[in-house]
C-alpha positions as CSV (number, residue, x, y, z in Angstrom):
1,X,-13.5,-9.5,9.9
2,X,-13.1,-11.4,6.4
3,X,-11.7,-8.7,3.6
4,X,-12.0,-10.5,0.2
5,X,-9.5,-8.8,-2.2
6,X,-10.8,-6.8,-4.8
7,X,-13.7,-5.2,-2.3
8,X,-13.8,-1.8,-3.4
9,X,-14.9,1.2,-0.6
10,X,-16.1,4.8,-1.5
11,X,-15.5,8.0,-0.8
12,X,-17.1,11.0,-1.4
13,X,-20.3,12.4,-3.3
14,X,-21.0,12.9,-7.5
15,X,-22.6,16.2,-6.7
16,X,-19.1,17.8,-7.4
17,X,-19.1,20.7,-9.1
18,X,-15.7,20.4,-10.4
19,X,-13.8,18.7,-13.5
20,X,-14.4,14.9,-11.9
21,X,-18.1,15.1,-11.0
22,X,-19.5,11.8,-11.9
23,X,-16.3,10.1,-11.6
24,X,-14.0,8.6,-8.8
25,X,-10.1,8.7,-8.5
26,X,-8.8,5.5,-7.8
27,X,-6.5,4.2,-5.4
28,X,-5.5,0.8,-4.6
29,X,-4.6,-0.7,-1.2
30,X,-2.5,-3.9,-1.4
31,X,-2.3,-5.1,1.6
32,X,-2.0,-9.2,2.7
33,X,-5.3,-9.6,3.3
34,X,-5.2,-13.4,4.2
35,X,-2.2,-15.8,5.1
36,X,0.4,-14.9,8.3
37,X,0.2,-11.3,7.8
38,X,-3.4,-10.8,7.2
39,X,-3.2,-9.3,10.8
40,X,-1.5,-6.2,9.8
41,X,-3.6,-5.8,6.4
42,X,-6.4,-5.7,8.8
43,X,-5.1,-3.2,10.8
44,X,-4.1,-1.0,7.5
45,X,-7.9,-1.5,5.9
46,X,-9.3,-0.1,9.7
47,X,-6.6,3.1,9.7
48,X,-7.8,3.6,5.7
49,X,-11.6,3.2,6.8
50,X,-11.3,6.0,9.5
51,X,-9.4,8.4,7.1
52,X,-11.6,7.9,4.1
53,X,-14.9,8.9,7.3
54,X,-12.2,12.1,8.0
55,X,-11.8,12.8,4.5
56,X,-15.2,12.4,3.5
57,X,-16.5,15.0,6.0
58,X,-13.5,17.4,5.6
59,X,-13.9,17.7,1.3
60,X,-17.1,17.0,0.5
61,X,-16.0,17.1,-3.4
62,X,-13.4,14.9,-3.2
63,X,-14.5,11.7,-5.2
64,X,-12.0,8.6,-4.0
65,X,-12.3,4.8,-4.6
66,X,-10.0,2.6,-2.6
67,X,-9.7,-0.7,-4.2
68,X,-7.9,-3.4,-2.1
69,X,-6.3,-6.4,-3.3
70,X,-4.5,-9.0,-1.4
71,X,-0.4,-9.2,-1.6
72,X,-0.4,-12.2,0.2
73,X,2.8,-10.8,1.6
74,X,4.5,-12.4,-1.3
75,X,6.3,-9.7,-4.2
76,X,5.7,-11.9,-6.5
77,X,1.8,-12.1,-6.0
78,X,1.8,-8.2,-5.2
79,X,3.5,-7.7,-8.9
80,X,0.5,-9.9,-9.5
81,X,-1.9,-7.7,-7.5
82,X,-0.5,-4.3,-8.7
83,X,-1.1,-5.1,-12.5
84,X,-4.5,-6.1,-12.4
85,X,-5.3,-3.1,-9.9
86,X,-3.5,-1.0,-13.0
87,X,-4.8,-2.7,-15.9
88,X,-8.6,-3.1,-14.9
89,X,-9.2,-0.7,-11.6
90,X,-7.2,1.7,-13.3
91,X,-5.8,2.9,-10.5
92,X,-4.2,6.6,-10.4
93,X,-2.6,6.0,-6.7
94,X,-1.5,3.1,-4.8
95,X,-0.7,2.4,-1.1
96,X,1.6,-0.9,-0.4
97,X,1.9,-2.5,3.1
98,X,5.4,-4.5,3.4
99,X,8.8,-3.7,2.5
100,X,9.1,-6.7,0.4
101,X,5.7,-5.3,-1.6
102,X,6.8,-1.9,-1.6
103,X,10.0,-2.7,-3.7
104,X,8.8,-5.0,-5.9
105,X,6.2,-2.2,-7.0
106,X,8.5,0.5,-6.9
107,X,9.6,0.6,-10.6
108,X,6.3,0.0,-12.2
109,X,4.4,2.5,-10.3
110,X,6.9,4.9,-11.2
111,X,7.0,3.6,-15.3
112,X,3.1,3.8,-14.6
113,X,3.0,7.3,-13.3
114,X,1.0,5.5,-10.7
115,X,1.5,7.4,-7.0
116,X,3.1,5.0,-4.4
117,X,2.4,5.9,-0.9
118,X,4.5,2.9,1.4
119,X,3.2,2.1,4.5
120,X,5.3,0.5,7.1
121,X,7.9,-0.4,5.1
122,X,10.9,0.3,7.2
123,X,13.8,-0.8,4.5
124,X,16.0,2.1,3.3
125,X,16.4,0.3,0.1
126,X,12.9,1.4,-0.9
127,X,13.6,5.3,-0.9
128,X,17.3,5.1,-2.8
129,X,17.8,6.2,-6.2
130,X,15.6,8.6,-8.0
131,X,12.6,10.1,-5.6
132,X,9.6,10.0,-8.6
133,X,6.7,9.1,-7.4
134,X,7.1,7.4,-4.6
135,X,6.6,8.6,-1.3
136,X,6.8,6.7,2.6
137,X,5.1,7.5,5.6
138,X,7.5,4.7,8.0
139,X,10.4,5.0,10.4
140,X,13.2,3.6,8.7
141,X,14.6,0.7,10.3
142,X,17.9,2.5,11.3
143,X,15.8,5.1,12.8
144,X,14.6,2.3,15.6
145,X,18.1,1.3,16.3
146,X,19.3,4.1,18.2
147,X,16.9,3.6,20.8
148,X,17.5,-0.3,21.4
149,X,21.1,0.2,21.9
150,X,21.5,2.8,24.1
151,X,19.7,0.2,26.3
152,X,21.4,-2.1,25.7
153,X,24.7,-0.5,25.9
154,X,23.9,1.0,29.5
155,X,22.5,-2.4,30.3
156,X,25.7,-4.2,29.9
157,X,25.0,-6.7,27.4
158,X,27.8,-7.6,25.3
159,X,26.9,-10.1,22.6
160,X,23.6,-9.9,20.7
161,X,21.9,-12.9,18.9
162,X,19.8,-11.6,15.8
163,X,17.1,-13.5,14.6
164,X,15.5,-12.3,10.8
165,X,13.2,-12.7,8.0
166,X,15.8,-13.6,5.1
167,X,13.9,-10.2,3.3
168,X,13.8,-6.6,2.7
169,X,12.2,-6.0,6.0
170,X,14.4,-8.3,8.2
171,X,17.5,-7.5,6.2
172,X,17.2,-3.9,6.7
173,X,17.4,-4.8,10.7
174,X,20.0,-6.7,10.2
175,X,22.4,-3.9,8.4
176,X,20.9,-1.3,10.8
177,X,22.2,-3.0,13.6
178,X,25.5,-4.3,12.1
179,X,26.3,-0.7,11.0
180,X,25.4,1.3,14.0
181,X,28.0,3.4,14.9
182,X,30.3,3.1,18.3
183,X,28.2,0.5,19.6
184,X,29.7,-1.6,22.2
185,X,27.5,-4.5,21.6
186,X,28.6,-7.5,18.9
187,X,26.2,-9.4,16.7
188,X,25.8,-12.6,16.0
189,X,23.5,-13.2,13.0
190,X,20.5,-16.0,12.1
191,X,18.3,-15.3,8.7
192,X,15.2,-17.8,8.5
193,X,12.9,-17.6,5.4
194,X,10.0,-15.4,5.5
195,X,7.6,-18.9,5.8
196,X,9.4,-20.8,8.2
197,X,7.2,-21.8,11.6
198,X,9.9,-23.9,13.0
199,X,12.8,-22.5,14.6
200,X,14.2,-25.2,17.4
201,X,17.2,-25.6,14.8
202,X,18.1,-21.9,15.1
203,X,17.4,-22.0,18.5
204,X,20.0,-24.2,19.2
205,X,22.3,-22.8,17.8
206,X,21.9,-19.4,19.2
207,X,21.2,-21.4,22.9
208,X,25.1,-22.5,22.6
209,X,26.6,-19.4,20.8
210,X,27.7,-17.3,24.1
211,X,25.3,-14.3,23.2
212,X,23.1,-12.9,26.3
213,X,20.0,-11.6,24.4
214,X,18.0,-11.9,21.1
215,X,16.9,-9.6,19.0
216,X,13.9,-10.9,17.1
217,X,13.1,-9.3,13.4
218,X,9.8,-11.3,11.7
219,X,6.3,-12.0,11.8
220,X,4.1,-12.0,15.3
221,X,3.6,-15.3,14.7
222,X,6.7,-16.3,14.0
223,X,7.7,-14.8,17.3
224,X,5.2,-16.9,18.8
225,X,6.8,-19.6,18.0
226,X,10.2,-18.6,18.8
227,X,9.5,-17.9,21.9
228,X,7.5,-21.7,23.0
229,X,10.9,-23.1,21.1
230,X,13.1,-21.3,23.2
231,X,11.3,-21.7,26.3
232,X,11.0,-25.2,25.7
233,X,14.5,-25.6,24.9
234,X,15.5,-24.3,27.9
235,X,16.7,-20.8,26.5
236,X,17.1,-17.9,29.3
237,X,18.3,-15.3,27.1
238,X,16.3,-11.7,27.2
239,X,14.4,-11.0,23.8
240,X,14.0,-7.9,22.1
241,X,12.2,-7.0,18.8
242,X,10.9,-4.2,17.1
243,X,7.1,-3.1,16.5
244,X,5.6,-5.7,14.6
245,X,5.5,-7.6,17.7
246,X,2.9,-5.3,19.1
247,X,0.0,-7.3,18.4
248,X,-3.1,-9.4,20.2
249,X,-1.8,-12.2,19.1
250,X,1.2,-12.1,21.0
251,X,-0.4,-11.8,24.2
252,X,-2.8,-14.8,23.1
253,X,-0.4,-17.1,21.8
254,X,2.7,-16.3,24.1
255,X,0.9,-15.6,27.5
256,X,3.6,-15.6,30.1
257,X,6.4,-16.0,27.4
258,X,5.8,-12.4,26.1
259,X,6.3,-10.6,29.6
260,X,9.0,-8.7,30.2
261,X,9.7,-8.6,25.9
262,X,11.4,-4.9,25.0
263,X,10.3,-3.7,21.7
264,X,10.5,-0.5,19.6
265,X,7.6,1.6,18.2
266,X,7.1,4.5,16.2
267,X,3.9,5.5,17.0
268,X,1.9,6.8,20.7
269,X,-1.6,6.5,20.5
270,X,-2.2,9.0,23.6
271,X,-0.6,12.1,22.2
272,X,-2.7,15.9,21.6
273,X,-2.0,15.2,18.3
274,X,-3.6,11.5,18.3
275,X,-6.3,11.9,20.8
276,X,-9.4,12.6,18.5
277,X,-8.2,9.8,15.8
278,X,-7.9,7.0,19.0
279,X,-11.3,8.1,20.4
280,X,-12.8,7.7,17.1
281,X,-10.7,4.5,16.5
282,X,-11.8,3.0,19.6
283,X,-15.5,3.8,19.1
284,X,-15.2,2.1,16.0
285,X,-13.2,-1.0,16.3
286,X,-13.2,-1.4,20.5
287,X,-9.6,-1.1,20.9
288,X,-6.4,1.0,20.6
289,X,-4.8,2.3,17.8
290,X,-1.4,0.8,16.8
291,X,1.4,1.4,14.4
292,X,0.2,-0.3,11.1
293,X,-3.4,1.0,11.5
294,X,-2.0,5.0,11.7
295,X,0.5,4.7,9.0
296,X,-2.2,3.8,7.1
297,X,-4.2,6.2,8.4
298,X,-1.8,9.1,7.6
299,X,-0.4,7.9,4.4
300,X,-4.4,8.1,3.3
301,X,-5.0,11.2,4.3
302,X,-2.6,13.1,2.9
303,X,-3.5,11.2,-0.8
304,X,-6.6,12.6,0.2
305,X,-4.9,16.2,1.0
306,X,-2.9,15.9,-1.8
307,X,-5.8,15.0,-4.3
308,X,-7.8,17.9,-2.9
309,X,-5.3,20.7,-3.5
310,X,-4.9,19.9,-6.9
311,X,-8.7,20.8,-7.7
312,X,-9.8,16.8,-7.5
313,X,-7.8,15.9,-10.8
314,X,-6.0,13.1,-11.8
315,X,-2.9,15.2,-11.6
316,X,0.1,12.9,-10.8
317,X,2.5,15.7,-10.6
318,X,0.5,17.9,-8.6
319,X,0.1,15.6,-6.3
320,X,4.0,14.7,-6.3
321,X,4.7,18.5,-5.6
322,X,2.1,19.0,-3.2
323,X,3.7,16.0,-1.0
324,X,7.3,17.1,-2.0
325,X,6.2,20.3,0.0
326,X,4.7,19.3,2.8
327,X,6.7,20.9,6.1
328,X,5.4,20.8,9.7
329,X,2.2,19.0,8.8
330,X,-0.1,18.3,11.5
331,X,-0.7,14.7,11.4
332,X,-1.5,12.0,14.1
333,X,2.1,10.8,14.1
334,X,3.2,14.7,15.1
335,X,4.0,17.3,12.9
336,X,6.0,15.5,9.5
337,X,8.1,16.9,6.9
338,X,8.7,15.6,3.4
339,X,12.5,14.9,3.0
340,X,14.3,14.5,-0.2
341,X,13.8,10.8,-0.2
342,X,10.0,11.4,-0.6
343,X,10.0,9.7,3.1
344,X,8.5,11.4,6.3
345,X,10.0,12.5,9.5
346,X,7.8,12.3,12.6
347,X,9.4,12.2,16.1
348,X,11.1,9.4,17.4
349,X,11.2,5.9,17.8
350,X,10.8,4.7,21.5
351,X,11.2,1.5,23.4
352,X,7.9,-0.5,25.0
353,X,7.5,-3.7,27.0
354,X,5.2,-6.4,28.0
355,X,3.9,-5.7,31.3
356,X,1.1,-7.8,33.6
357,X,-0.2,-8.8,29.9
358,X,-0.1,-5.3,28.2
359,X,1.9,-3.1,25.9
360,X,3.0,0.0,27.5
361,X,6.0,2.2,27.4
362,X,9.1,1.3,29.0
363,X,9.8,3.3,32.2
364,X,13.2,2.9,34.0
């Protein structure tokens, strides 16, 4: 499905009997909705479509628009994105896919007054300093570390290559990893920029450099391609990566190549507290659930709780201190609580694989 930026959805009904009837609160979505993360803006429009259908039968006073413009993954295009979904959509609320996009709207949402709600944007860099308005419904990236290297440490391995995006998201790995504590494991690491489709150079490189895995940081496509290079270069090494490998595209491009890959995710799709939303999901777009399309999800719906409790206003600071309150919160990522950072904590992260051409979690 083709999202052209700028397509604006609605929610709600002007029969409200409150201060807004007549009138919508808006709230942009950018999101890459083309280039080589379209994938996971299409994933974040689905999780924003089923919770604006949730929210809409839930409220039926709350008035919402969701306009969404394209990021093209790209903070300089985002900046780009964010001013015009300021300046003519007049947008009250915002939700930003991407580290990278997160960050670079940080301090003009918060100059703006404009509510930032990050969705999978896994850099710690984005919640430091001052917690305005900005809020973050993603496992930080040193929150998925813990789990990859206790495998890894009872696994033996010894030497670890690392393989990232040169920015905020691949970084944040990267400084994760390098300052876990009392890890046994060393790391050995290779940026690449956030465009680059060609990595038998790298490859190389890490093929004569003594490590016994990879850890891969970067786009599913990207992967893709690492892993034909590697293969073709002769490279036995076991990979590892971390969820935004979970994708169809994987399985497609990779066939054979992806089994066996050990990953880590923050979100089950087959939980009590997800059942309902994955039924509804799957009815609606014929498959699973994953990560980028519930963060989405969740970060939406509690805008939409958020908007509601403060009487359907534009109401920037009741909506900040409704959020800023918000303590064992049923959600479909488990029960979340708002921490000082304005970021959520919900359960833990936990390692999948690759197996007979699925993604499943790892059992030992």
């Amino acid at each position: 499905m083709v999202v052209m930026a700028g397509a604006v959805f609605f929610l709600g009904y002007k029969n409200s009997n409150d201060a807004t009837e007549g009138h919508f609160i808006k709230i942009g979505a950018l999101l890459p909705l083309s280039g080589n993360a379209a994938n996971y803006g299409e994933g974040s429009r689905e999780g924003i479509e089923i919770a604006k259908d949730d929210l809409k039968s839930k409220y039926l006073n709350l008035n919402i628009q969701v306009v969404y413009e394209d990021s093209f993954y790209d903070p300089k295009r985002a900046v780009d994105g964010y001013r015009k979904l300021k300046d003519i959509s007049n947008i009250s609320a915002i939700l930003t896919g991407g580290s990278q996009i997160s960050s670079a709207v940080k301090n003009l949402s918060d100059k703006d007054n404009v509510l930032q709600m990050a969705i999978w944007s896994g850099a710690p860099s984005y919640s430091s300093g001052v917690h305005n308005f900005t809020f973050r419904v993603t496992a930080l990236a040193d929150e998925h570390i813990p789990a990859l290297v206790e495998y890894l440490d009872n696994h033996n391995y010894k030497k670890l290559a690392l393989l990232y995006a040169n920015n905020e998201f691949g970084v944040a790995f990267k400084e994760s990893f390098e300052n876990f504590p009392n890890k046994k494991i060393s790391v050995v690491p290779y940026g690449f920029s956030s465009e680059d489709m060609d990595f038998r150079t790298l490859l190389l490189k890490v093929k004569n450099d003594k490590t016994d895995a990879i850890f891969f940081v970067g786009l599913v496509k990207q992967f893709v391609g690492v892993l034909k290079e590697a293969n073709e270069l002769g490279i036995k090494k076991k990979f590892f990566s971390q969820w935004s490998v979970e994708d169809q595209q994987l399985l497609d491009g990779a066939n054979d190549l992806a089994e066996g890959i050990i990953y880590t995710y923050p979100f089950d799709y087959n939980t009590p507290y997800s059942k309902d939303f994955t039924f509804k999901y799957q009815q609606k777009y014929n498959k699973v659930p994953n990560g980028y399309v519930a963060e989405s999800y969740v970060g939406t719906m509690l805008m939409g709780e958020a908007i509601n409790a403060c009487q359907n206003k534009v109401n920037v600071n009741c909506w900040k201190d409704y959020l800023d309150k918000i303590k064992n919160f049923p959600t479909i990522m488990g029960l979340v609580t708002m921490d000082s950072r304005g970021d959520i904590k919900a359960g833990k992260v936990f390692l999948k694989t690759v197996k007979d051409g699925k993604f499943v979690k790892l059992e030992e």
